[in-house]
C-alpha positions in Angstrom: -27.4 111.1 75.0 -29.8 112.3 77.7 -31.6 116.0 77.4 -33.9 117.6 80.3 -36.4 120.4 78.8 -38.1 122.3 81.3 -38.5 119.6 84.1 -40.7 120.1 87.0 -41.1 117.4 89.6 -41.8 117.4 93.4 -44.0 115.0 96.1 -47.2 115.8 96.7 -47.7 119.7 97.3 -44.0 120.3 96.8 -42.6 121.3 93.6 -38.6 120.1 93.8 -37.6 120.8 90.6 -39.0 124.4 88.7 -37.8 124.2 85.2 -34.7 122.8 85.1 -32.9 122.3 81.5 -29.7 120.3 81.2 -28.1 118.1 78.4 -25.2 115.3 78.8 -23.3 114.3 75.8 -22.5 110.8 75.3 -19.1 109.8 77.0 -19.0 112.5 79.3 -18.7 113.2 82.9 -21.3 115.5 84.0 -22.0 117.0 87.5 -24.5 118.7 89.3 -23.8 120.1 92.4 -25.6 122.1 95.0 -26.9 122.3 98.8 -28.9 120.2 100.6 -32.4 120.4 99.5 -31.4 122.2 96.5 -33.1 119.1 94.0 -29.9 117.3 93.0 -31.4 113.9 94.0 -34.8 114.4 92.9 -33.3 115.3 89.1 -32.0 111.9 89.4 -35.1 110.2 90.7 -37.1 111.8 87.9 -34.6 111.1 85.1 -35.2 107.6 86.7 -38.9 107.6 86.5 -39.3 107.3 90.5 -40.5 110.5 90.8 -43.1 111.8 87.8 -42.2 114.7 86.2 -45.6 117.3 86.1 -44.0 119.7 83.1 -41.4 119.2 80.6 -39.8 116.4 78.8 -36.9 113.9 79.4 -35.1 112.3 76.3 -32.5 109.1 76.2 -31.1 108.9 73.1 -33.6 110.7 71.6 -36.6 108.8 72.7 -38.8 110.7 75.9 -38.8 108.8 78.7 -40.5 110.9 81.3 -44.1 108.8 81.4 -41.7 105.4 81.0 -41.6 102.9 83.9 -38.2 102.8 86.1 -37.5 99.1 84.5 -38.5 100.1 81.1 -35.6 103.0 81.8 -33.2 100.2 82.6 -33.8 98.0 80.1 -32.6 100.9 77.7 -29.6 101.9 79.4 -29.5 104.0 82.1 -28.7 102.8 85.5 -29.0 104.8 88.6 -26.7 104.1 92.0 -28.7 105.5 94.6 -27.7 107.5 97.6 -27.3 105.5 101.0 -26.0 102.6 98.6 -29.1 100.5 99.3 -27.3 97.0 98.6 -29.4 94.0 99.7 -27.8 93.4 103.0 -29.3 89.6 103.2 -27.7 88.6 99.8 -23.8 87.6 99.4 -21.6 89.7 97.1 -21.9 87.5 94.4 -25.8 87.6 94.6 -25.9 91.4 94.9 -24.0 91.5 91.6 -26.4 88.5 89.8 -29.0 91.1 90.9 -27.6 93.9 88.8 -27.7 91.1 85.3 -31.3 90.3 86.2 -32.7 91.6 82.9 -30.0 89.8 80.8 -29.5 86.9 79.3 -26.0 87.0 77.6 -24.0 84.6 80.0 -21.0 84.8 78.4 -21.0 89.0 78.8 -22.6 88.5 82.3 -19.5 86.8 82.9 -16.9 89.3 81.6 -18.3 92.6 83.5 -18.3 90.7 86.5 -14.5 89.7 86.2 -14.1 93.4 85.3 -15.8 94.7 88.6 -13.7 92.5 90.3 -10.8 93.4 88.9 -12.0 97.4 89.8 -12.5 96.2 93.5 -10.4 93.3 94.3 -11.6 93.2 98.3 -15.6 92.5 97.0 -13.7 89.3 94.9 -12.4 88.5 98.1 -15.3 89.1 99.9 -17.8 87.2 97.1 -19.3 85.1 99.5 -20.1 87.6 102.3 -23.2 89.1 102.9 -23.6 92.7 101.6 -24.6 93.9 105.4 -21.5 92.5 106.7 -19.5 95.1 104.6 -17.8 98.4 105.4 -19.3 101.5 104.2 -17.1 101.7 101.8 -17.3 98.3 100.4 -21.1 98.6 100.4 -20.6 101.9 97.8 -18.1 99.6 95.8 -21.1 96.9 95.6 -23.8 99.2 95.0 -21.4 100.9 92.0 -20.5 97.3 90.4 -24.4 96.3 91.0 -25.3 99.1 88.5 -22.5 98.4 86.3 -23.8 94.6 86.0 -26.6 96.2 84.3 -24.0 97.3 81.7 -25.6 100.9 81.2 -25.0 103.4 78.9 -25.7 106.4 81.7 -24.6 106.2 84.9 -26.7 108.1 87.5 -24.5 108.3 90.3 -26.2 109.9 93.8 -23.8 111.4 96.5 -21.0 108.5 96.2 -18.9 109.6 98.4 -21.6 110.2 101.4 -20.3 109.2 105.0 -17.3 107.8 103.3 -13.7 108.3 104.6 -11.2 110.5 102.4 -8.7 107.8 101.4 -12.1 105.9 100.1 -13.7 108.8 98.9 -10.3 109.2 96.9 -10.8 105.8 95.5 -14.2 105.8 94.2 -13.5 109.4 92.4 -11.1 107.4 90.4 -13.2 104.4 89.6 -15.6 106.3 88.3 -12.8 107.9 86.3 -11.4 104.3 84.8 -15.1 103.3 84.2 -16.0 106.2 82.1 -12.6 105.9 80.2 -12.7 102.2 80.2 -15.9 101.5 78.9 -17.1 105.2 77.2 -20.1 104.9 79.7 -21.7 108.4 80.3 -21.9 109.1 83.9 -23.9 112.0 85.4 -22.8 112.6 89.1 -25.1 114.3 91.6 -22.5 115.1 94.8 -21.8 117.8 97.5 -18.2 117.2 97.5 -17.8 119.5 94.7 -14.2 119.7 94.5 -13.7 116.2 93.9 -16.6 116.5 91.2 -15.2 119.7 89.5 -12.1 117.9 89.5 -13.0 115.1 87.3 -16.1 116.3 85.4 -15.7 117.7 82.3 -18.9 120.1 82.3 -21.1 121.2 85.7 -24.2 122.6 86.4 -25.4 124.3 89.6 -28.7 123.5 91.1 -30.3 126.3 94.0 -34.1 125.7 95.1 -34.7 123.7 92.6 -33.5 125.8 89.6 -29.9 125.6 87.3 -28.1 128.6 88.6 -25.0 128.0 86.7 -23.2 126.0 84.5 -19.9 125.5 82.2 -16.5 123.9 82.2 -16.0 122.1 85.2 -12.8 123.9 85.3 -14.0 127.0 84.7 -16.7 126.6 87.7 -13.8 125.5 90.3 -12.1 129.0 89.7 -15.6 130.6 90.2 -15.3 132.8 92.8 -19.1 132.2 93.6 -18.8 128.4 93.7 -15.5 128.2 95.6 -17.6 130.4 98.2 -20.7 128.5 98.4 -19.8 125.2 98.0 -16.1 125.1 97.8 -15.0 126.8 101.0 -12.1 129.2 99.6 
């Protein structure tokens, strides 16, 4: 479904990515963990076309994508939920969420994703007439997550979801994003430094360290890895 070979990115001077190599099959959950700094979201932001890449190639379904524009990357089915959430604050709810169908046209689809985000996160329905700034946290990642799913992608790109969220919440969204991959077959690849919670539902992981795959396997496998549970796992 989506292939990195030998991707280098950065901004300006600084090279972010050095060769990184990774490949996501379609109706998995993939994770990619690593420190601050370590290139987690800039792998996303390239995939996206945001940031250029300078070497390699990136293919979606096949078809290279790294000189493609970030709507052209939309329009064919990958949909990235960006870290901080980055809702428009000024819209309602329900306007945030038109937002995400911008580039379709099939009403009466348009119509059933947004009763199935809804029905995922019953407080935005309740809340559908709010403005997006007026939200919790929380709510905001909720919003931003059903935004993208709007867009009905094929690959979700999902950058730190649960940042700054509380653990009840963060507990939440890790199981959204199960239903939604299970519910729908939708491919997600999950950037996050809570790597427990990622290990625990991702089927396959890689490790990302300056810039560079260190590692990678059965998510399972990585969560009993005595080097992982030390750097990023705490045991």
């Amino acid at each position: 479904m989506l292939r990195l070979e030998n991707v280098s990115s950065g901004y300006g001077n600084i090279l972010a990515l050095k060769g990184i190599s990774l490949d996501i099959n379609a109706g998995e959950i993939i994770t990619l963990i690593g420190a601050n700094g370590a290139g987690k979201s800039t792998t996303l932001m390239t995939i996206s076309g945001v940031v250029k890449t300078r070497t390699g190639k990136i293919f979606f379904k096949d078809r290279e994508i790294q000189k493609a524009e970030p709507d052209d990357i939309v329009k064919s089915g990958l949909c990235q939920v960006p870290e901080g959430r980055h809702i428009f604050p000024m819209l309602t709810v329900q306007e945030n969420l038109d937002m995400g169908a911008f580039l379709r046209n099939d009403k009466a689809e348009i119509k059933k994703d947004l009763d199935y985000v809804y029905s995922l996160f019953p407080i935005l329905a309740q809340r559908r007439n709010q403005d997006g700034g007026t939200l919790s946290g929380g709510e905001q990642q909720m919003l931003a997550l059903s935004r993208a799913l709007m867009a009905r992608p094929e690959v979700l790109l999902l950058d730190e979801p649960s940042m700054g969220l509380a653990p009840l919440i963060i507990k939440q969204i890790f199981e959204i994003i199960k239903q939604i991959n299970k519910d729908n077959n939708t491919t997600i690849f999950l950037v996050e430094q809570n790597a427990n919670q990622a290990l625990q539902i991702a089927d396959r992981a890689y490790v990302i360290e300056n810039g560079k795959i260190t590692l990678s396997g059965q998510a399972s496998d990585l969560l009993t890895n005595e080097e992982v549970q030390k750097a990023y796992l705490g045991i």
